[in-house]
Structure formats: structure tokens, C-alpha cells
C-alpha positions in Angstrom: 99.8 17.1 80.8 98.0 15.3 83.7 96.5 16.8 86.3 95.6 15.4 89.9 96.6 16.4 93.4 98.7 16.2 95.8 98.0 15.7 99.8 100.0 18.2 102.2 98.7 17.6 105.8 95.3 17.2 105.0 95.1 19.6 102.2 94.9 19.5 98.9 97.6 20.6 96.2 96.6 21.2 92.6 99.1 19.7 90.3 99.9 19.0 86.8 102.9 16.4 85.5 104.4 17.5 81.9 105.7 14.2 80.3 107.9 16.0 78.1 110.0 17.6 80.6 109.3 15.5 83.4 108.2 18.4 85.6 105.6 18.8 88.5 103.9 21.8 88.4 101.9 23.1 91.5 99.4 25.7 92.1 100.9 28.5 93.6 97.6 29.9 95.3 97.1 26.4 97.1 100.8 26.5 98.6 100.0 30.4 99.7 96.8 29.2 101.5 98.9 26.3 103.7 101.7 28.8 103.9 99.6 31.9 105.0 96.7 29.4 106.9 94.1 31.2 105.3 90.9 30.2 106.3 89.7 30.0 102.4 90.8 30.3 98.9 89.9 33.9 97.9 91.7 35.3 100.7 94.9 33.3 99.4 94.9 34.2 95.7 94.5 38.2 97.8 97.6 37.7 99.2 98.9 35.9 96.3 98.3 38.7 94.2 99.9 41.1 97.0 103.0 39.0 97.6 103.3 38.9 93.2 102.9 43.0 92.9 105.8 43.2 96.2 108.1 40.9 94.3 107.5 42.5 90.7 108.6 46.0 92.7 111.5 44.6 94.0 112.5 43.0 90.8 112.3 39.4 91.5 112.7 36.9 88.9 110.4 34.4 90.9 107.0 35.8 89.5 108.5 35.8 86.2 109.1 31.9 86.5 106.1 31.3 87.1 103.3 29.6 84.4 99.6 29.6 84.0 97.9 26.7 83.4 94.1 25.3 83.2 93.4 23.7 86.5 90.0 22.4 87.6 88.5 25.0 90.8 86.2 24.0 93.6 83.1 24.9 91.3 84.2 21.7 88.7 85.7 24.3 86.2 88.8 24.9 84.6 90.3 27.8 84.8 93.9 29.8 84.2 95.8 29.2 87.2 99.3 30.4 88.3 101.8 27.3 89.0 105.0 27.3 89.7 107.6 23.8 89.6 109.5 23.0 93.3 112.8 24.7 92.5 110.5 28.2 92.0 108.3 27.1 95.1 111.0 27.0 97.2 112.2 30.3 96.5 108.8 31.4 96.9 108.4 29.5 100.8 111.5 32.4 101.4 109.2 35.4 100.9 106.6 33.8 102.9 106.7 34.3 106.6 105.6 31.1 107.8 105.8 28.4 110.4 105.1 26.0 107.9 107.9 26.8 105.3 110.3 24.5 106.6 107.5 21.9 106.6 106.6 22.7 102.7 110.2 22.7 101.6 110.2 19.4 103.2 107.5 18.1 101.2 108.0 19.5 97.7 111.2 17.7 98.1 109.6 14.1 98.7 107.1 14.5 96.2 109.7 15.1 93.4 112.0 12.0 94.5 108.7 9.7 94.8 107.9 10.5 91.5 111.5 9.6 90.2 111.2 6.9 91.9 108.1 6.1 89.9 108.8 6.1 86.8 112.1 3.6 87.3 109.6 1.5 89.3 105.5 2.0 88.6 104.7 -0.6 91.5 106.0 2.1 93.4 103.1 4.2 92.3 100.9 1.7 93.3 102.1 1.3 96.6 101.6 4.8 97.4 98.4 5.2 96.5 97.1 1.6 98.6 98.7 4.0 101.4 97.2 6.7 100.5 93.7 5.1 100.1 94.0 3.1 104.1 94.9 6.6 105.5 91.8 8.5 104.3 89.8 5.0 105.7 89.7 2.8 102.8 89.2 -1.1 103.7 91.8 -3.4 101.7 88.4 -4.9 99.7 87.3 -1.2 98.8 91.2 -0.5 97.4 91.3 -4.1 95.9 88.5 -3.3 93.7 89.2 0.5 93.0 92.6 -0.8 91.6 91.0 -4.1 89.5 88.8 -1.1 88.0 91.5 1.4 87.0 93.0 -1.1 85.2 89.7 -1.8 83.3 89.5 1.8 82.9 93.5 1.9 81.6 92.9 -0.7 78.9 89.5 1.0 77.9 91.7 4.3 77.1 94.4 2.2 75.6 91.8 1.2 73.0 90.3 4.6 72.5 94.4 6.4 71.6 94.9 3.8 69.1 91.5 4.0 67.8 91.5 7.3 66.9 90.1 9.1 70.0 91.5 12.2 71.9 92.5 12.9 75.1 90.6 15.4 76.9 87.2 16.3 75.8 86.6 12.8 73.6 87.8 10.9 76.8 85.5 12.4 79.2 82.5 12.8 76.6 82.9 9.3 76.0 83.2 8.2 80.2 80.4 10.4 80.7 78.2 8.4 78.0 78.9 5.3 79.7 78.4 6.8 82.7 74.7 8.0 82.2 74.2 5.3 80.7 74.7 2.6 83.4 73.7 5.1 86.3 71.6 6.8 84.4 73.1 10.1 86.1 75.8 11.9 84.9 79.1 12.1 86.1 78.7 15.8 87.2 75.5 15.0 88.8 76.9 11.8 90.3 79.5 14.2 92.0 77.1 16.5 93.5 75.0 14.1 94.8 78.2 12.8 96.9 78.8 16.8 97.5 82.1 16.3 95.6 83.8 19.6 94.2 87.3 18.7 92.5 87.3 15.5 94.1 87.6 12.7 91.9 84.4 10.3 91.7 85.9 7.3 92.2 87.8 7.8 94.9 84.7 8.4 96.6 82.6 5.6 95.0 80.8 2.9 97.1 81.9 -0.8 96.5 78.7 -1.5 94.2 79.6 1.4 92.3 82.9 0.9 91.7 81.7 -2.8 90.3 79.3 -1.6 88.0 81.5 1.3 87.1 84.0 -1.5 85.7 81.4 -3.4 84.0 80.5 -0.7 82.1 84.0 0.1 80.8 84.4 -3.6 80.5 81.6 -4.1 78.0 82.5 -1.5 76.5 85.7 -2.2 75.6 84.9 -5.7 74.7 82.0 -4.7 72.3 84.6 -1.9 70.5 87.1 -4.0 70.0 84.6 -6.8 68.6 83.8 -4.4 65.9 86.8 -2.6 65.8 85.3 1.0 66.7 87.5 3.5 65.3 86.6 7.2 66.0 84.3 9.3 68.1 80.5 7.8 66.1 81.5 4.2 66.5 83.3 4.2 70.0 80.2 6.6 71.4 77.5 3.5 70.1 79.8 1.1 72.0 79.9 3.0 74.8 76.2 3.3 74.8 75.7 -0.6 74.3 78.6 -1.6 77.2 76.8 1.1 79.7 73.2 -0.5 79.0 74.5 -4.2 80.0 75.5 -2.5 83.1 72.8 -0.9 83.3 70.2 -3.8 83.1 72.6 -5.6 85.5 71.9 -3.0 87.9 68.4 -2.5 87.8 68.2 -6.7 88.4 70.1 -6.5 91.6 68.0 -3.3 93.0 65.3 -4.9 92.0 65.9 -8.3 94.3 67.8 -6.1 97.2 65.6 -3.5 97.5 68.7 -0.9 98.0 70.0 1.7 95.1 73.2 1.4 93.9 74.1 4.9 93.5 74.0 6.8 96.7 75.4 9.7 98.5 77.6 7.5 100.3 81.0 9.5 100.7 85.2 9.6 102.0 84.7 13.1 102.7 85.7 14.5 106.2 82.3 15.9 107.9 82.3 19.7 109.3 82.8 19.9 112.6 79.8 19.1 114.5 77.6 17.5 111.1 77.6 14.4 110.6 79.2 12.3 107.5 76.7 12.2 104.3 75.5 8.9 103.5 
């Protein structure tokens, strides 16, 4: 499974892609909330849980149909989380009084054909998220560089599957050594700093972070594959090495620029009437 988000007129959609069925699932709370335009999330998994006991009365198969799965909350945690795929969603839009049903429906149709689309053509993929990127105010040197450093990260966690490391909690105790290492911050801590909740970190990286971020996975890569790290000991001292070159990199351009690297410099949309965290 792999889980990210999707964007429905500002808001955010939880979802999760099963490669073995080729399936999108969404959170069914997060459609309810566009759908009922409730003003936050507690109130939608209320009338969630309303709308499930209605339809379980009346015998509908639609709850039924429907899946938990671990999703990542506003707090940074995981947690069991009703989803549902399109064709169930749709049926779902149907019990929903809503102006924005036909909107939704819309929608969950697009973002199954785009991701068709995707996987016949992955430049597609691409292409979507360089749009993506300008419309929440990216520049095209910002997305250049966010791109050059996913594909550093992408052949960094080539490395690690064939070298006998897990997806899941290997990965992300692994990025997270790297991580501290350079930045000497975790990435957790990194997050709140930039007042992210489920947001992901490098989407909301400055330039110089996004650099350093690569030469960190870089270096690390380079200096497992020079010794042919296999397994979580060996791959977790080269992640510590390739995070310190990056590290010392770092401290010798603050040092002659007088100006941190990490900051709370964020994308985030400001509250009405605050002004935008930098």
C-alpha cells in the first residue's frame, strides 16, 4: 500500500493505492467533511458514524463495503480509518444531501482515469504534480530541485529493497537517521517547527533544505553501495556517515552566510487575518 493524498478544492483527501488490485482507496470521513462542509474533523466522523448506523438500519450494503485501514491523522499518527474505493463513494455521495455531490462524483471520477493514465505513462505522473506544485505557489527552480531530490531519494530506496531493508518502519528509521543527522533535528521535530501536521516535509522544504536533504541521501547511498551495506546495522552506519558530510557541509555555509538552513519557512495557507510563518 501507499499512502498520500489527494487535493479536492483546497482540501485534503486521505488515500491509499493497493498495487495488487490496482485500487484507490479514500477516507470516507474526509469525503463526509467536504460533503457535509463541516467546519472540522470530529464533527464529520459524528455524522459519519450517524449516516453508517442509518444505513446499517436500512440494510445497506454500502457500510458493509467499506475497509479500515491505518492512515496517518492530523496529530502525525496512524490510526484505523474507514475507507471506501470510488465505485462505494459514489454510492455513498447518494445518501449525502449535498450541493457538492455532483462536484465529488466528478472528481473521484478524474482521479481514477489519471491514475490509469499513469501507470501506461509515469511522465504523466510527473506532469501532474509540476502542476500541482505551481498552483500551491511553487517557483519552477523550487520544483526543479524537489524533483532532482526524489529521484535521489528513489534510488536511495532502490538500494535499501535489494539490500535487505523493509518498507515501512526500516525506511523511515533509516530517513530519520539521516535526517538528524544532517539537520541535526528530527524529522518529526522538523515538521513542527514548519507547524506541519500530515503534511509531507518536503513539500514544504525551503530550497537549501531541499539541497542538503539530497546530499544526505546522496552520500549515503554512495557510501552503502561502496561497501555493499546489506541489512539494517550496516545501512544505519552509512546513513550516519552520508548525513554527517551533509552535515559539515552545512554548518560551513551558515558559518560564511550567517543565515540557518533549517527554518520555519512554510507553503502552508495562513489563517485568515495571521500572517504566513517564516
Amino acid at each position: 500500500m501507499s499512502n498520500n493524498f489527494a487535493l479536492f478544492e483546497g482540501h485534503e483527501i486521505r488515500r491509499s493505492y493497493d498495487e495488487k488490485t490496482e485500487t484507490w482507496w479514500f477516507s470516507v470521513v474526509d469525503i463526509v467533511q467536504v460533503l457535509t462542509q463541516q467546519g472540522d474533523f470530529q464533527s464529520a466522523r459524528k455524522y459519519w458514524n450517524k449516516l453508517k448506523e442509518r444505513l446499517s438500519k436500512e440494510g445497506s450494503q454500502l457500510v458493509t463495503d467499506c475497509h479500515q485501514l491505518k492512515m496517518t491523522a492530523a496529530d502525525g499518527k496512524r490510526y484505523l480509518t474507514d475507507v471506501a474505493n470510488a465505485e462505494t463513494l459514489l454510492r455513498l455521495v447518494q445518501s449525502v444531501p449535498s450541493p457538492k455531490a455532483e462536484p465529488i462524483k466528478l472528481w473521484l471520477a478524474k482521479v481514477g482515469y489519471e491514475r490509469m493514465q499513469e501507470m501506461s505513462d509515469p511522465a504523466r505522473a510527473l506532469d501532474r504534480a509540476r502542476e500541482t506544485w505551481k498552483k500551491h505557489g511553487r517557483s519552477n527552480k523550487w520544483i526543479e530541485q524537489r524533483m532532482t531530490g526524489q529521484e535521489t531519494r528513489n534510488k536511495l530506496t532502490d538500494y535499501w529493497a535489494e539490500h535487505n531493508i523493509k518498507k515501512g518502519n526500516e525506511y523511515a528509521t533509516l530517513t530519520n537517521i539521516i535526517h538528524q543527522e544532517w539537520a541535526e533535528v528530527s524529522v518529526q521535530s522538523h515538521k513542527q517547527l514548519k507547524g506541519l501536521k500530515t503534511q509531507n516535509l518536503r513539500d514544504h522544504m525551503s530550497e537549501a533544505e531541499l539541497i542538503f536533504t539530497a546530499l544526505a541521501e546522496l552520500s549515503t547511498r554512495q557510501i552503502a553501495e561502496s561497501v555493499e551495506a546489506t541489512g539494517m546495522p550496516e545501512n544505519q552506519a552509512a546513513a550516519k556517515t552520508g548525513g554527517s558530510i551533509a552535515k559539515k557541509a552545512r554548518l560551513e555555509l551558515e558559518e560564511k552566510t550567517g543565515r540557518k538552513v533549517i527554518s520555519r519557512e512554510n507553503y502552508l495557507s495562513p489563517p485568515k487575518g495571521a500572517k504566513k510563518i517564516t
